[in-house]
mmCIF file as Biopython writes it, N, C-alpha, C and O atoms, coordinates in Angstrom:
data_model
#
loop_
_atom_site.group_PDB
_atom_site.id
_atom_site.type_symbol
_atom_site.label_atom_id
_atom_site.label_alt_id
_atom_site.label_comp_id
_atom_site.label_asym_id
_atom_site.label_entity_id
_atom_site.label_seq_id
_atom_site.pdbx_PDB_ins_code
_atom_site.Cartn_x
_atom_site.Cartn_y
_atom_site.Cartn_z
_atom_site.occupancy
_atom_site.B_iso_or_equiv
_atom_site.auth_seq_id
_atom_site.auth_asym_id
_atom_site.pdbx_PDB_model_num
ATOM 1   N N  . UNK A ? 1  ? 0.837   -1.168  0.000  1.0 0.0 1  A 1 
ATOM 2   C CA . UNK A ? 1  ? 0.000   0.000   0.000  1.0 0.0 1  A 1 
ATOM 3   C C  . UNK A ? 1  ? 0.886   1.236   0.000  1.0 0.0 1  A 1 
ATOM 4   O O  . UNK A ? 1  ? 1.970   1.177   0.582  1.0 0.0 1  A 1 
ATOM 5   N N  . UNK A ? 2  ? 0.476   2.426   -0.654 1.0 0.0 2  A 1 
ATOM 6   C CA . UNK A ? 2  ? 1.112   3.352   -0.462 1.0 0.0 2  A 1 
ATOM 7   C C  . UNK A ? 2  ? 0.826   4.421   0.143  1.0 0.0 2  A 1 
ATOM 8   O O  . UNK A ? 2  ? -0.351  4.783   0.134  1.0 0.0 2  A 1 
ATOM 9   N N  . UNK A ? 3  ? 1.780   5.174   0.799  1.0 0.0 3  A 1 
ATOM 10  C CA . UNK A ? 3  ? 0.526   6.452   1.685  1.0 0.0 3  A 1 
ATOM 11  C C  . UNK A ? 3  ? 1.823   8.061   0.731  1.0 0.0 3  A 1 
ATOM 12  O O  . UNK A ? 3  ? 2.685   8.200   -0.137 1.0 0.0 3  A 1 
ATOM 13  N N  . UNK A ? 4  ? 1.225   8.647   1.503  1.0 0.0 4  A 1 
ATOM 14  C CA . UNK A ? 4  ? 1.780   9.996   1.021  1.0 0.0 4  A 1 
ATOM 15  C C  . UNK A ? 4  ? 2.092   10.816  1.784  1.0 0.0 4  A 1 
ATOM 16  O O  . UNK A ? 4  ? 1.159   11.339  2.393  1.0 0.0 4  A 1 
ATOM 17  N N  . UNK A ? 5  ? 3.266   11.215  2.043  1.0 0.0 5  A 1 
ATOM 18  C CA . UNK A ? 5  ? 3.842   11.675  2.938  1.0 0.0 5  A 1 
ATOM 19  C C  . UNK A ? 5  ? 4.501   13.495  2.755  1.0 0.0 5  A 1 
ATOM 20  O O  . UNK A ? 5  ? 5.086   13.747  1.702  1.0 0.0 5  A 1 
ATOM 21  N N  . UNK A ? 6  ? 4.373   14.448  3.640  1.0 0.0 6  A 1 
ATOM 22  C CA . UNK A ? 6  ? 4.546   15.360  3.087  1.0 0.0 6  A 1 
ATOM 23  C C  . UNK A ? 6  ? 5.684   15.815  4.245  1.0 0.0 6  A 1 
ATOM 24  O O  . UNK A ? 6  ? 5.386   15.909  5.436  1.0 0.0 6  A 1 
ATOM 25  N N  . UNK A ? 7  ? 7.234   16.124  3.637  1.0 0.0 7  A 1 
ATOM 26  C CA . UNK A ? 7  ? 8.304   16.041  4.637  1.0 0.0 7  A 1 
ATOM 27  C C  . UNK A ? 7  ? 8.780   17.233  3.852  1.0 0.0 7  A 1 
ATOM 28  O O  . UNK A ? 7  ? 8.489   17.397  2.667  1.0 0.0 7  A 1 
ATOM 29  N N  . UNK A ? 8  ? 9.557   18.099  4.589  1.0 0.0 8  A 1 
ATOM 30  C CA . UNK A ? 8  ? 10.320  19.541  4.198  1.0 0.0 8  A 1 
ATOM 31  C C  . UNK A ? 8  ? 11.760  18.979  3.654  1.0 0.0 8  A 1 
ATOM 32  O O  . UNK A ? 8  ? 12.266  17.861  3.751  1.0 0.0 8  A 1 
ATOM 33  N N  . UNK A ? 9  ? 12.227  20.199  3.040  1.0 0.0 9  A 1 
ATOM 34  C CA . UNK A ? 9  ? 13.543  19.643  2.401  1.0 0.0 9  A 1 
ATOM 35  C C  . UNK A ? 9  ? 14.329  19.721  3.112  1.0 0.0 9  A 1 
ATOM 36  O O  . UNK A ? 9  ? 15.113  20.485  2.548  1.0 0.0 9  A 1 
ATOM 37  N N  . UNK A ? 10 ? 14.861  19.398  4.291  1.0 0.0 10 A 1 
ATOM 38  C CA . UNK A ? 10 ? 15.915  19.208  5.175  1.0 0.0 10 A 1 
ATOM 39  C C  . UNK A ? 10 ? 15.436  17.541  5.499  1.0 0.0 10 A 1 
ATOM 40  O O  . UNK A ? 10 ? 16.275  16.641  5.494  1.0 0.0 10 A 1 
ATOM 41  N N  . UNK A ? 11 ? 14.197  17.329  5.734  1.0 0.0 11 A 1 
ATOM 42  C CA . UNK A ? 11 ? 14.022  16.033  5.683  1.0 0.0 11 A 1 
ATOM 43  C C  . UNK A ? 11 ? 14.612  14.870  4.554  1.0 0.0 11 A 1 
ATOM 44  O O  . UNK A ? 11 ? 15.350  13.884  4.525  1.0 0.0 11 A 1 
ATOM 45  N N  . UNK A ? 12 ? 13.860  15.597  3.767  1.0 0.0 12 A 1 
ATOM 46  C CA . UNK A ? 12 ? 14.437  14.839  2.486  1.0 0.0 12 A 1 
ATOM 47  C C  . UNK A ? 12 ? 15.789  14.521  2.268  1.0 0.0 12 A 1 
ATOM 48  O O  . UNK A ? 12 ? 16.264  13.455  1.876  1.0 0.0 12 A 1 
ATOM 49  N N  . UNK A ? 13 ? 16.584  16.004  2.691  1.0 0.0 13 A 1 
ATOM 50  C CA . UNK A ? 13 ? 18.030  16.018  2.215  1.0 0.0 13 A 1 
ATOM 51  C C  . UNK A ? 13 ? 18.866  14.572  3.267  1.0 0.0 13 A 1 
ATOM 52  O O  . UNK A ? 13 ? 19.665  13.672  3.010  1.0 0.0 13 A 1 
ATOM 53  N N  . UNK A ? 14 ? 18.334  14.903  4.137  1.0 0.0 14 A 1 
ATOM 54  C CA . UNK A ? 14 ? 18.550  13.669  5.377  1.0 0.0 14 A 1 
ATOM 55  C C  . UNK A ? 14 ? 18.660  12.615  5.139  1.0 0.0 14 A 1 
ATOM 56  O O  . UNK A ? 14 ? 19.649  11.925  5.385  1.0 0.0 14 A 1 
ATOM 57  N N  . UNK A ? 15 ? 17.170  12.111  4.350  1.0 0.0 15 A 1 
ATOM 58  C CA . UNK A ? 15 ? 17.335  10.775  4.381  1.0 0.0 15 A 1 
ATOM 59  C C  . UNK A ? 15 ? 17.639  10.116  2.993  1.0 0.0 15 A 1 
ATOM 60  O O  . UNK A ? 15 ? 17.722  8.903   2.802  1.0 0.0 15 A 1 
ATOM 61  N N  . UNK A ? 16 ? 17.826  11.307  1.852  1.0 0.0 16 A 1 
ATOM 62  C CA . UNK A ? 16 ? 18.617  11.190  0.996  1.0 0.0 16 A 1 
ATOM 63  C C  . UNK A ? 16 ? 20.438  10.478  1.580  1.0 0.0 16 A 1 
ATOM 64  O O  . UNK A ? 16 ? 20.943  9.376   1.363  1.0 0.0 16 A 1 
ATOM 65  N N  . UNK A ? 17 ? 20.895  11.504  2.232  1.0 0.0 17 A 1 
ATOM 66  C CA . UNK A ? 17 ? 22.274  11.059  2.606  1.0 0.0 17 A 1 
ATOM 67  C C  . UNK A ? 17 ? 22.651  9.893   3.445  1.0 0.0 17 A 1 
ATOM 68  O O  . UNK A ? 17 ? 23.759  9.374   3.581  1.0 0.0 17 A 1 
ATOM 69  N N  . UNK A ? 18 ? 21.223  9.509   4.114  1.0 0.0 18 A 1 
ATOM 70  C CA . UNK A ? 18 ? 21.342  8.259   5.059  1.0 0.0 18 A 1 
ATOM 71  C C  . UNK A ? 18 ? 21.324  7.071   3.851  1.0 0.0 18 A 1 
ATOM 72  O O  . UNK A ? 18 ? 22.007  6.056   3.719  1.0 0.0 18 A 1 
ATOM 73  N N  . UNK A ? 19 ? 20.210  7.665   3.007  1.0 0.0 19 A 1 
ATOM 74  C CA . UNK A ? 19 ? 20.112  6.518   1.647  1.0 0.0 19 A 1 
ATOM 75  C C  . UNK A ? 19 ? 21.373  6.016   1.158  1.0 0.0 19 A 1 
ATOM 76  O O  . UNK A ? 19 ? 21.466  4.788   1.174  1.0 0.0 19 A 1 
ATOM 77  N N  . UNK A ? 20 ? 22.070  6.470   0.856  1.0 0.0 20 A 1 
ATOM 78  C CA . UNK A ? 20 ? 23.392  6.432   -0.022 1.0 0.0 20 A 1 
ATOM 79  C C  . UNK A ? 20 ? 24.077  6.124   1.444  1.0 0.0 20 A 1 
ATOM 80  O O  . UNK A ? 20 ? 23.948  6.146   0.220  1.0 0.0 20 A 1 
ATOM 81  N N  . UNK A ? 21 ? 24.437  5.962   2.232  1.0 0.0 21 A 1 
ATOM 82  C CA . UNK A ? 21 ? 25.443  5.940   3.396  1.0 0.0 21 A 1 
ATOM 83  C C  . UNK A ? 21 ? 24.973  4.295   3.496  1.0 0.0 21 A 1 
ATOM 84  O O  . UNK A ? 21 ? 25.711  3.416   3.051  1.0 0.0 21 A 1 
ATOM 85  N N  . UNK A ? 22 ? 23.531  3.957   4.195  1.0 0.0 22 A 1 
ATOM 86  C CA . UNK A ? 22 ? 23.233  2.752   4.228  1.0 0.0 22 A 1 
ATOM 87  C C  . UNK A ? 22 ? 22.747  1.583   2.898  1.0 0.0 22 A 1 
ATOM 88  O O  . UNK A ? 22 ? 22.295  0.442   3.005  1.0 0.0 22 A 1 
ATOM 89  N N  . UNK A ? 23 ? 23.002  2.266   1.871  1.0 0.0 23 A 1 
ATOM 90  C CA . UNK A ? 23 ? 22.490  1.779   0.882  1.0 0.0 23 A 1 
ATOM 91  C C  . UNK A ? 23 ? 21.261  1.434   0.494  1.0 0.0 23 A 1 
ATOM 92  O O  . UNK A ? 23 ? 21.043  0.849   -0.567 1.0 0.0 23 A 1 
ATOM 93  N N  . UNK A ? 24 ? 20.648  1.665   1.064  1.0 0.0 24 A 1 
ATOM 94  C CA . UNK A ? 24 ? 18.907  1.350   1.165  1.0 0.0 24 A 1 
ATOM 95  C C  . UNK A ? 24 ? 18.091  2.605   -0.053 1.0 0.0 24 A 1 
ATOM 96  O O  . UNK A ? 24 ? 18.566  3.629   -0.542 1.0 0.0 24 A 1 
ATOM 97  N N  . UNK A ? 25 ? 16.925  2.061   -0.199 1.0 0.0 25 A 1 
ATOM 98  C CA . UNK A ? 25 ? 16.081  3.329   -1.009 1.0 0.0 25 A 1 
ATOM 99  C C  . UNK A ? 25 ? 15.501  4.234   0.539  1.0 0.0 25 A 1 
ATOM 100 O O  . UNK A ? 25 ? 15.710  3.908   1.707  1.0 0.0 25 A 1 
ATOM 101 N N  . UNK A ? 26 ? 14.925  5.129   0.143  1.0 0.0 26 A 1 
ATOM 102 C CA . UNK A ? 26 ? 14.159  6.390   1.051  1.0 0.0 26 A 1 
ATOM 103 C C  . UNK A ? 26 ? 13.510  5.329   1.275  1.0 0.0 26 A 1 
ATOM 104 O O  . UNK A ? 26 ? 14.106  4.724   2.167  1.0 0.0 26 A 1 
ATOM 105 N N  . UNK A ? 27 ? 12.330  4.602   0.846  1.0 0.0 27 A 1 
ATOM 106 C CA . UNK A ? 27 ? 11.601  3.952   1.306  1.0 0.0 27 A 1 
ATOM 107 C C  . UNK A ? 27 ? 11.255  3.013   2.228  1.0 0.0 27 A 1 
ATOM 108 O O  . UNK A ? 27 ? 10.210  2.769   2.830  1.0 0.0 27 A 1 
ATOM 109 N N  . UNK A ? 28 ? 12.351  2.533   2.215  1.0 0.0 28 A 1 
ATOM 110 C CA . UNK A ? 28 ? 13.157  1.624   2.736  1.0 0.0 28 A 1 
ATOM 111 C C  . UNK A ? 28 ? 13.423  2.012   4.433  1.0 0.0 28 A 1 
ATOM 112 O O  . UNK A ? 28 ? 13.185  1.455   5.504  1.0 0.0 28 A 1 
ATOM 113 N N  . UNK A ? 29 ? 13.903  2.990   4.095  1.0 0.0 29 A 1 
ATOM 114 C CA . UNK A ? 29 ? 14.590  3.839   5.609  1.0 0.0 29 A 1 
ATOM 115 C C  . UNK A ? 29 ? 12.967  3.838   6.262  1.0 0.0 29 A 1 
ATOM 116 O O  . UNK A ? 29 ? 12.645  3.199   7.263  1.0 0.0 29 A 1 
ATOM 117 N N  . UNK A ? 30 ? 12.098  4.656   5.497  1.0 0.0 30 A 1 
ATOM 118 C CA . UNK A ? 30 ? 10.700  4.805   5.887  1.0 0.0 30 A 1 
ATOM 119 C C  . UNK A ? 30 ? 10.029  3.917   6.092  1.0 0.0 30 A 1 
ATOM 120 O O  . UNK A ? 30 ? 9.000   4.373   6.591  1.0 0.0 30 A 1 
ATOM 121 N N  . UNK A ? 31 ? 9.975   3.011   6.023  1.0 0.0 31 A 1 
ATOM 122 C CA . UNK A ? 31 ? 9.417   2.081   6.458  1.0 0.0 31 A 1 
ATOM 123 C C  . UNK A ? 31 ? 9.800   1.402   7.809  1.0 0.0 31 A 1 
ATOM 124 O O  . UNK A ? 31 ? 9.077   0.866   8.649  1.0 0.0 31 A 1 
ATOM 125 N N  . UNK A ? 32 ? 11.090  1.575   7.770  1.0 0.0 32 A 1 
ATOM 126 C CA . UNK A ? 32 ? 12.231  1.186   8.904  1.0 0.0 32 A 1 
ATOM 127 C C  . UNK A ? 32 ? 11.302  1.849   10.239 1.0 0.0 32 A 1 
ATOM 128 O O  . UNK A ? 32 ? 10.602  1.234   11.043 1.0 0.0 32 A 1 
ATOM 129 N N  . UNK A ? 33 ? 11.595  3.421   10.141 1.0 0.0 33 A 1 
ATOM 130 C CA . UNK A ? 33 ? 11.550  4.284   10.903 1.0 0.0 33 A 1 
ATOM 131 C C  . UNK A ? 33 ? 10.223  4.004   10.911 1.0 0.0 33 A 1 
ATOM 132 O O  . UNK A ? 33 ? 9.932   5.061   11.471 1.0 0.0 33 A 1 
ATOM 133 N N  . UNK A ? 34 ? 9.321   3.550   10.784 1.0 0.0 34 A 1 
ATOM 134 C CA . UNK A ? 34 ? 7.832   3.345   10.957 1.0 0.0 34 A 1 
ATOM 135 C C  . UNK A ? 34 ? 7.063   2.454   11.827 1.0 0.0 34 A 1 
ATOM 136 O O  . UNK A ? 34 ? 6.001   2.686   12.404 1.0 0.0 34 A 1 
ATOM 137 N N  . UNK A ? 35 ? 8.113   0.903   11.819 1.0 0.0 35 A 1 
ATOM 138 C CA . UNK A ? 35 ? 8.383   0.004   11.855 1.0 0.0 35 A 1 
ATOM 139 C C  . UNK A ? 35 ? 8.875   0.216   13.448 1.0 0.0 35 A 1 
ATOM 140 O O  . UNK A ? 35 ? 8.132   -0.133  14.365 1.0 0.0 35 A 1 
ATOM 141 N N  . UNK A ? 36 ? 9.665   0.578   13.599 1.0 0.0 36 A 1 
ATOM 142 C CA . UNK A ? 36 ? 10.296  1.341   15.179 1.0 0.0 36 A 1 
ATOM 143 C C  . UNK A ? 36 ? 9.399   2.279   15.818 1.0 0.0 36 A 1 
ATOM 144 O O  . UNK A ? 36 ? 9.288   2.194   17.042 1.0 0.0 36 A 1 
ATOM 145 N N  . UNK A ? 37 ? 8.811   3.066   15.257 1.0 0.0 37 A 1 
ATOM 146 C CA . UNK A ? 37 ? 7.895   3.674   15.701 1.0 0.0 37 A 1 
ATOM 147 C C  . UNK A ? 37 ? 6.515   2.895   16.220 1.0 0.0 37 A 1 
ATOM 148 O O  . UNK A ? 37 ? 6.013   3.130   17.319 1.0 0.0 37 A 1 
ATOM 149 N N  . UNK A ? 38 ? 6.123   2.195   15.528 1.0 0.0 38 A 1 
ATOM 150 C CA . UNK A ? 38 ? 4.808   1.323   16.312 1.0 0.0 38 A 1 
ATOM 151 C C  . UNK A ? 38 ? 5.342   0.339   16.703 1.0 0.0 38 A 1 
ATOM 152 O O  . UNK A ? 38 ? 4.512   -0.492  17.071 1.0 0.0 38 A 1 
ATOM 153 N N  . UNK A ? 39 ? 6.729   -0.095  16.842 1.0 0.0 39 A 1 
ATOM 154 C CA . UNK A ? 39 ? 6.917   -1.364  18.028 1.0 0.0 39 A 1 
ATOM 155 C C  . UNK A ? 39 ? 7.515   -0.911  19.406 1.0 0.0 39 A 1 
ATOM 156 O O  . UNK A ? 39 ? 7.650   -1.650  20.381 1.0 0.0 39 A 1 
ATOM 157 N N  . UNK A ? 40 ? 7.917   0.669   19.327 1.0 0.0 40 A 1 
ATOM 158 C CA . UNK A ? 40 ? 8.609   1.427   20.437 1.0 0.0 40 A 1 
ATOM 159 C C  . UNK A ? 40 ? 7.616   1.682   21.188 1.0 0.0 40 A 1 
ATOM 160 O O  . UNK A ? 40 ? 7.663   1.422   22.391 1.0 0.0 40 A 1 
ATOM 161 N N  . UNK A ? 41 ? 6.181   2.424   20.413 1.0 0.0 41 A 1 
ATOM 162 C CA . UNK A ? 41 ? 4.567   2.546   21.205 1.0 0.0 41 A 1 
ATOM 163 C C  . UNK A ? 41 ? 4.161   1.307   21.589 1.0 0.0 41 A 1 
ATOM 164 O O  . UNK A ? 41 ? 4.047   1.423   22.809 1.0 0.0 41 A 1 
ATOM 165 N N  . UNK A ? 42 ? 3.871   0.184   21.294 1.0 0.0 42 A 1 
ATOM 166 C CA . UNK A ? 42 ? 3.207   -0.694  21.369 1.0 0.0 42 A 1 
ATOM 167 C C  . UNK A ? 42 ? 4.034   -1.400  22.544 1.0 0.0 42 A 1 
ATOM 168 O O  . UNK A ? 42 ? 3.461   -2.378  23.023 1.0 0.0 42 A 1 
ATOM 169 N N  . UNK A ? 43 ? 4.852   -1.189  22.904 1.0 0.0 43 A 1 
ATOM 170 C CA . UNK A ? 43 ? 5.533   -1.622  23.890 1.0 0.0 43 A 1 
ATOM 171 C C  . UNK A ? 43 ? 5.325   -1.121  25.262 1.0 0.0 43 A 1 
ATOM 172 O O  . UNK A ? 43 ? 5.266   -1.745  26.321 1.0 0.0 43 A 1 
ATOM 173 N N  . UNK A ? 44 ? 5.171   0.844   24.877 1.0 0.0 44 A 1 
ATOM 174 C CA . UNK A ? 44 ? 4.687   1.060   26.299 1.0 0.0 44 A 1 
ATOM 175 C C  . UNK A ? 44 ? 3.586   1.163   26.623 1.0 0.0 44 A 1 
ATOM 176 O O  . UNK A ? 44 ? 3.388   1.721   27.702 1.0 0.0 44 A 1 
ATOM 177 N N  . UNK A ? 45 ? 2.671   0.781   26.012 1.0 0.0 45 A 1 
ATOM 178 C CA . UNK A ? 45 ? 1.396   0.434   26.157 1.0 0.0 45 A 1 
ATOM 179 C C  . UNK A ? 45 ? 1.336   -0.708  26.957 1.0 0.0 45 A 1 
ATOM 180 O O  . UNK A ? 45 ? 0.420   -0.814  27.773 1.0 0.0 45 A 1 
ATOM 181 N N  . UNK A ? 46 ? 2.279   -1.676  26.826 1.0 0.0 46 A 1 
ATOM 182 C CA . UNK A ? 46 ? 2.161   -2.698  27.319 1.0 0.0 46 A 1 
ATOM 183 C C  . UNK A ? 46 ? 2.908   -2.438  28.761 1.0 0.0 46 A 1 
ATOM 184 O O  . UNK A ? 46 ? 2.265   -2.647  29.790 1.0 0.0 46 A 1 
ATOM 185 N N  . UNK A ? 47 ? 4.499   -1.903  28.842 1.0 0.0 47 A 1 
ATOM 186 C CA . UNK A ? 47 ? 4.357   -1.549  30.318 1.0 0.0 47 A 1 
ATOM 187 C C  . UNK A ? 47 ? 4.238   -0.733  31.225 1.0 0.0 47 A 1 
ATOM 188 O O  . UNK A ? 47 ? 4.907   -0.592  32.249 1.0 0.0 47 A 1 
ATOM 189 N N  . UNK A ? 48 ? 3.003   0.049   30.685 1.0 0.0 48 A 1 
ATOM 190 C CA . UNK A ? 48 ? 2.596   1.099   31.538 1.0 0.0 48 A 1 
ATOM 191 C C  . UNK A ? 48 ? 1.654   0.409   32.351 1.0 0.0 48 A 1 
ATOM 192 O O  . UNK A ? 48 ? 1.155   1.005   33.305 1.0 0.0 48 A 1 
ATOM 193 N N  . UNK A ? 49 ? 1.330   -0.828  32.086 1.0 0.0 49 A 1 
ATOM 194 C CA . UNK A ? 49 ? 0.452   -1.498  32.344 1.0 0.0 49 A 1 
ATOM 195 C C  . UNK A ? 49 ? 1.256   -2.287  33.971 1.0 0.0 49 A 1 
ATOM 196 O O  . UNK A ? 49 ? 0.671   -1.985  35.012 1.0 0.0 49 A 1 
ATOM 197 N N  . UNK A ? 50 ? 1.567   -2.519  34.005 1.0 0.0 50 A 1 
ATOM 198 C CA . UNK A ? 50 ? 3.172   -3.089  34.828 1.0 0.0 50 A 1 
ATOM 199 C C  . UNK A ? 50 ? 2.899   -2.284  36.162 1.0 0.0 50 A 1 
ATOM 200 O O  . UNK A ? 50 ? 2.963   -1.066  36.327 1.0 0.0 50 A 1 
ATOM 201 N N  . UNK A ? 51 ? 2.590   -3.236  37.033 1.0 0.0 51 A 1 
ATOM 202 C CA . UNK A ? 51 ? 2.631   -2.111  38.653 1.0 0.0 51 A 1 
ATOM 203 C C  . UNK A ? 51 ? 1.401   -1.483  38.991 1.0 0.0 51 A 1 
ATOM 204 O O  . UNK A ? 51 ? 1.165   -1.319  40.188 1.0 0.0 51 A 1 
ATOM 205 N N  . UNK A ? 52 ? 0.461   -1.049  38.023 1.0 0.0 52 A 1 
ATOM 206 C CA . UNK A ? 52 ? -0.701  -0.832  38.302 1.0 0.0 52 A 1 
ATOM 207 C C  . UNK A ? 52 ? -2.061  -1.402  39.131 1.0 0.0 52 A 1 
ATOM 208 O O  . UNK A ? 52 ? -3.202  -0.955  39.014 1.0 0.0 52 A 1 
ATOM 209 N N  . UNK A ? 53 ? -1.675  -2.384  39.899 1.0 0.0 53 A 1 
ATOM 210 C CA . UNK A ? 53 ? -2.278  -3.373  40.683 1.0 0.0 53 A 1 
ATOM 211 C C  . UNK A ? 53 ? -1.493  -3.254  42.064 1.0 0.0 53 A 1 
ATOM 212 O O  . UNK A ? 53 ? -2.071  -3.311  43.150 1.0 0.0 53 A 1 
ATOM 213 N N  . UNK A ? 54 ? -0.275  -3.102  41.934 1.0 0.0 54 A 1 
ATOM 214 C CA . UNK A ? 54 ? 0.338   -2.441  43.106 1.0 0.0 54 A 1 
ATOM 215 C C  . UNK A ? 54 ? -0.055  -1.360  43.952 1.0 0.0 54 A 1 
ATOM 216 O O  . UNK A ? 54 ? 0.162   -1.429  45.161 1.0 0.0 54 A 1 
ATOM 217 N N  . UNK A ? 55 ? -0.526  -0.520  43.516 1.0 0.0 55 A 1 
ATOM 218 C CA . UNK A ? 55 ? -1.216  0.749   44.152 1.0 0.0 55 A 1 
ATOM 219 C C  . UNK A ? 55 ? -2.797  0.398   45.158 1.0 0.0 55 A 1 
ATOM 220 O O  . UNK A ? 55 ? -3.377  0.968   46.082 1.0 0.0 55 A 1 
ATOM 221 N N  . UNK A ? 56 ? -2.998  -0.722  44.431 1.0 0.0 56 A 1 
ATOM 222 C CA . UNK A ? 56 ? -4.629  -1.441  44.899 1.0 0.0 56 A 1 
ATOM 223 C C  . UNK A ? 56 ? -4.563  -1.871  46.684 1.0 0.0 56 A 1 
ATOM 224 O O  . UNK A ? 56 ? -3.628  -2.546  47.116 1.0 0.0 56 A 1 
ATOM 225 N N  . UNK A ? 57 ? -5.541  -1.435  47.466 1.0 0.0 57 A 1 
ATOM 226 C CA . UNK A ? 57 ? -5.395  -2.041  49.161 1.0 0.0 57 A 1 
ATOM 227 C C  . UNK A ? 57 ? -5.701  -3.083  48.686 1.0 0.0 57 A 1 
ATOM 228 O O  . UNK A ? 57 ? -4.933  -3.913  49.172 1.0 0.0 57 A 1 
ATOM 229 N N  . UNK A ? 58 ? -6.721  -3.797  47.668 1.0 0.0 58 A 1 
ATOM 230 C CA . UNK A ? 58 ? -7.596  -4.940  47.864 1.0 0.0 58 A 1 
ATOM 231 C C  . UNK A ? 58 ? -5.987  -6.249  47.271 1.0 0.0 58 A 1 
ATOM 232 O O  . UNK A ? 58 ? -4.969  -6.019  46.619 1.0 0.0 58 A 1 
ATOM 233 N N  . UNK A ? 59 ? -6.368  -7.153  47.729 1.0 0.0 59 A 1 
ATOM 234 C CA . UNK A ? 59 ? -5.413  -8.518  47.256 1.0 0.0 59 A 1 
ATOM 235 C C  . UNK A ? 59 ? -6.230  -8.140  45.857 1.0 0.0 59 A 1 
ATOM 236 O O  . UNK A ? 59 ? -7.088  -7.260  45.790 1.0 0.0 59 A 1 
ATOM 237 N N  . UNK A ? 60 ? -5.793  -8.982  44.754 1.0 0.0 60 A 1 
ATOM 238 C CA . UNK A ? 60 ? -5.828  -9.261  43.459 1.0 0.0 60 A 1 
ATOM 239 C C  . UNK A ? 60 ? -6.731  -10.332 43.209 1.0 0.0 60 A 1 
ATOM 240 O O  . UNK A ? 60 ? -7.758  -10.416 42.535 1.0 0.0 60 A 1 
ATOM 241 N N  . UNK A ? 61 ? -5.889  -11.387 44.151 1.0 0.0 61 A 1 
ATOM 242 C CA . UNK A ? 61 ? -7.000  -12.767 43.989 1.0 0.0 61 A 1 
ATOM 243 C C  . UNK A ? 61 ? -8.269  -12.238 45.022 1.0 0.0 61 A 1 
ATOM 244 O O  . UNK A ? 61 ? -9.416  -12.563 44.716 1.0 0.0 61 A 1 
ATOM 245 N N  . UNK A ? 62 ? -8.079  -11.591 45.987 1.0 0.0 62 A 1 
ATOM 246 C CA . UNK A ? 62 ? -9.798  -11.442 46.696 1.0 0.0 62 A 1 
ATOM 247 C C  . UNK A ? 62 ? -10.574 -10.814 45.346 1.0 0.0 62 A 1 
ATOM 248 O O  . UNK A ? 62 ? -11.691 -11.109 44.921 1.0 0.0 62 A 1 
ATOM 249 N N  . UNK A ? 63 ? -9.611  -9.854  44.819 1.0 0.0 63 A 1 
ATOM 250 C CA . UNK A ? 63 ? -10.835 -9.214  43.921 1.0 0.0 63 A 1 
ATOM 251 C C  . UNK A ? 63 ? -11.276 -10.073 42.724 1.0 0.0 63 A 1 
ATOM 252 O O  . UNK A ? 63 ? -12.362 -9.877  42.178 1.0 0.0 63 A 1 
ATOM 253 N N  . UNK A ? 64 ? -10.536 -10.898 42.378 1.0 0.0 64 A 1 
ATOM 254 C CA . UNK A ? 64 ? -11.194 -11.593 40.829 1.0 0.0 64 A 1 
ATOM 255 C C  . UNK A ? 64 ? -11.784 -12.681 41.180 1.0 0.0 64 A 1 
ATOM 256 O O  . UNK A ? 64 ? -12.127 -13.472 40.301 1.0 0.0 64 A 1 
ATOM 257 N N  . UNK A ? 65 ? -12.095 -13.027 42.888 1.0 0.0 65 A 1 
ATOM 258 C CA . UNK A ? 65 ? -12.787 -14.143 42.832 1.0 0.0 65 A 1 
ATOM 259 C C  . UNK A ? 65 ? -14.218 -13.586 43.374 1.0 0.0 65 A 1 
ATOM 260 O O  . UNK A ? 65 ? -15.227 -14.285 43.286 1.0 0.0 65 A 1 
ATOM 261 N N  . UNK A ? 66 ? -14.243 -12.066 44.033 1.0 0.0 66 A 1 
ATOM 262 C CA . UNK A ? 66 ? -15.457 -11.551 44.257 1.0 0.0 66 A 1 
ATOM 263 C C  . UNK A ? 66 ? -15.853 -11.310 42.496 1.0 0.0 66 A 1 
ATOM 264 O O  . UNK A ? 66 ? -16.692 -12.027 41.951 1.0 0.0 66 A 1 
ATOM 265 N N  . UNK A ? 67 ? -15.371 -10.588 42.006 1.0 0.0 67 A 1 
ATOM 266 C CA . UNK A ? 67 ? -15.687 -10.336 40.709 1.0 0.0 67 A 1 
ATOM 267 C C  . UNK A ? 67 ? -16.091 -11.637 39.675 1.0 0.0 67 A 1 
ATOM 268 O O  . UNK A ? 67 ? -16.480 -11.421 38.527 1.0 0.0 67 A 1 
ATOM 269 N N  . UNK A ? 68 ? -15.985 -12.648 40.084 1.0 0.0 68 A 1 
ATOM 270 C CA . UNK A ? 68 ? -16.136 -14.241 39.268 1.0 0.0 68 A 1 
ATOM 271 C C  . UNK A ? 68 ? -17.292 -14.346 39.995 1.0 0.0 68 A 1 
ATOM 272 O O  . UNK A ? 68 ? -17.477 -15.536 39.741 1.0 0.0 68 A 1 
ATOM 273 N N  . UNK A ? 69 ? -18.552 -13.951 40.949 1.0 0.0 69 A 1 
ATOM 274 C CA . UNK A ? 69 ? -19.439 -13.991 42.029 1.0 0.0 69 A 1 
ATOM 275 C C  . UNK A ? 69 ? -20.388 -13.439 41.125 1.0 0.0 69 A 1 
ATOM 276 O O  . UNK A ? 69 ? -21.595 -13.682 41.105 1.0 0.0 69 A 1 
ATOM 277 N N  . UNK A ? 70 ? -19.697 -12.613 40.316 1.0 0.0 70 A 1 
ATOM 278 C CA . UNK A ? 70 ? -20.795 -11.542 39.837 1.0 0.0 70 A 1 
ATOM 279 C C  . UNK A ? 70 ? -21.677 -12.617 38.043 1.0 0.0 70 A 1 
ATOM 280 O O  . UNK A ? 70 ? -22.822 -12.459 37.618 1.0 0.0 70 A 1 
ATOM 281 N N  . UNK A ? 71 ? -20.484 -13.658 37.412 1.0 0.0 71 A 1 
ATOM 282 C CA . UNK A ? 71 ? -20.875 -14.465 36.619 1.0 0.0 71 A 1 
ATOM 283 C C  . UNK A ? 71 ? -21.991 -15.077 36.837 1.0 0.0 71 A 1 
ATOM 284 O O  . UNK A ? 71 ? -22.406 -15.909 36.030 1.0 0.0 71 A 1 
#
């Protein structure tokens, strides 16, 4: 699929010179950098999640077995 991207010419010039340095096409790089970008998010999504049960007075197991009461 293709999308369309609208980047200033310092951008361009950038990843022009990264192009030729790493040998890769622009596209290539872009995709890269895209690629890192939703696995860098998707990660702290996941441990922001981390410790948040810690803060709780109630035990964990009291609560999911009152909450299994409610089935």
């Amino acid at each position: 699929m293709r999308a369309l991207v609208d980047m200033n010419d310092a951008q361009v010039e950038a990843l022009d010179i990264l192009s030729k340095r790493m040998r890769q096409s622009r596209a290539s790089l872009i995709r890269a950098a895209i690629n890192d970008y939703l696995d860098r998010h998707s990660r702290e999504q996941v441990e922001d999640g981390f410790g948040l049960w810690g803060e709780q007075k109630v035990d964990g197991l009291a609560y999911q077995n009152e909450a299994r009461k409610e089935w």
